[in-house]
VMD Tcl script that draws the C-alpha trace (Angstrom):
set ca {
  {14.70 -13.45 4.82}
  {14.70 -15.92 7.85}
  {17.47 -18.32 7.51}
  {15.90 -20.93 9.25}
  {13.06 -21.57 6.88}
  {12.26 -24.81 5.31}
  {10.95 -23.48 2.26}
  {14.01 -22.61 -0.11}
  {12.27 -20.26 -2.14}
  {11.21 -18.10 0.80}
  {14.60 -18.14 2.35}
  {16.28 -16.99 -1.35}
  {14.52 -13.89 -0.94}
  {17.13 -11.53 0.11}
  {15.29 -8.47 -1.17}
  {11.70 -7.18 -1.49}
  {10.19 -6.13 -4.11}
  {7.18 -3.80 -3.26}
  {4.55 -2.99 -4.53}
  {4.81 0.06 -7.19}
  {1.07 1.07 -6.99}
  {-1.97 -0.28 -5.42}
  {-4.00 -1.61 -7.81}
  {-4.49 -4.71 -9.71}
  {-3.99 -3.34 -13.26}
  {-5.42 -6.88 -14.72}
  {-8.73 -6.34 -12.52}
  {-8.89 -2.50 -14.02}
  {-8.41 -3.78 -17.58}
  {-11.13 -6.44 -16.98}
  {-13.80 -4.00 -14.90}
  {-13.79 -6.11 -11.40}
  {-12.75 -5.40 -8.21}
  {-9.74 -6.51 -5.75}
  {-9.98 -7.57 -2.39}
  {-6.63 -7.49 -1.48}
  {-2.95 -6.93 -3.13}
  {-0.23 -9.09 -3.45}
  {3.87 -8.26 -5.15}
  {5.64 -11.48 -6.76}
  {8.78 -11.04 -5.56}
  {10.06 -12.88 -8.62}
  {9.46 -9.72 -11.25}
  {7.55 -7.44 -8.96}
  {3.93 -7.38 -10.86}
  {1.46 -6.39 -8.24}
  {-2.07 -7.97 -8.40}
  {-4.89 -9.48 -6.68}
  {-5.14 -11.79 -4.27}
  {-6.93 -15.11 -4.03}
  {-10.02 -13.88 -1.70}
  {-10.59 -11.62 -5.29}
  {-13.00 -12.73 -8.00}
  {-10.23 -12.99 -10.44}
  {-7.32 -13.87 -8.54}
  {-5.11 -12.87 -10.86}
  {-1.65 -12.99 -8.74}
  {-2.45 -17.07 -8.40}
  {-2.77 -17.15 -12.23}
  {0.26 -15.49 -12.42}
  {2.52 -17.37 -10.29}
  {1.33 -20.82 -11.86}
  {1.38 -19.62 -15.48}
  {4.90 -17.85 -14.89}
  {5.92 -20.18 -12.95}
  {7.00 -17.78 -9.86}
  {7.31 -19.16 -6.82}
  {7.15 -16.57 -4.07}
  {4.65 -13.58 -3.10}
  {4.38 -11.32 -0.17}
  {1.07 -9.23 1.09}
  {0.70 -5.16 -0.32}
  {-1.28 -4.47 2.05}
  {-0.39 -1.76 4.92}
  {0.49 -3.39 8.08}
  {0.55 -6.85 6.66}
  {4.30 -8.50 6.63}
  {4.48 -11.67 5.64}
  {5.18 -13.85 2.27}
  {3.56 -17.13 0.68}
  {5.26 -19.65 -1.52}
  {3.03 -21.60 -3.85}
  {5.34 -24.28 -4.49}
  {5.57 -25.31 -0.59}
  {2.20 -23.87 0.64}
  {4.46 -22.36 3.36}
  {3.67 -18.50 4.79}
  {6.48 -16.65 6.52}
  {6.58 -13.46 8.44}
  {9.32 -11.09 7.70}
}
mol new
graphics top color blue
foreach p $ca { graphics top sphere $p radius 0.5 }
foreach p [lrange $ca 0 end-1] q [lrange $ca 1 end] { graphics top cylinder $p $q radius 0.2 }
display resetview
């Protein structure tokens, strides 16, 4: 989104994908609870975040291989890249 970004993956995002509903369906199939929400803005899957017990979006990204993430939650605007450890505002 910013053009000036170091991070490649971050800067290919020309598009967000947001969050669909708010819930972690992993954490609801499993019985735990969700701190906060994250959307991989690689297929769009919205699930918890690292602060979680489960931190299922983490597992995600590694096991899928996704790169790129931004906060669900209200108010919150900014993305994370795993590969680069880099966070961006948008």
């Amino acid at each position: 989104m910013d053009s000036n970004q170091s991070c490649s993956h971050i800067g290919a995002i020309k598009e967000l994908k947001l969050a669909k509903e708010k819930v972690c369906e992993l954490c609801i199939k499993q019985g735990t609870d969700w701190v906060h929400l994250r959307t991989c803005q690689t297929c769009g899957v919205t699930l918890c975040c690292d602060s979680s017990p489960m931190q299922h979006m983490s597992h995600h990204c590694r096991k899928e291989k996704h790169q790129v993430i931004i906060s669900s939650e209200p108010g919150e605007r900014w993305m994370y890249c795993f590969v680069d450890d880099e966070i961006a505002e948008y």
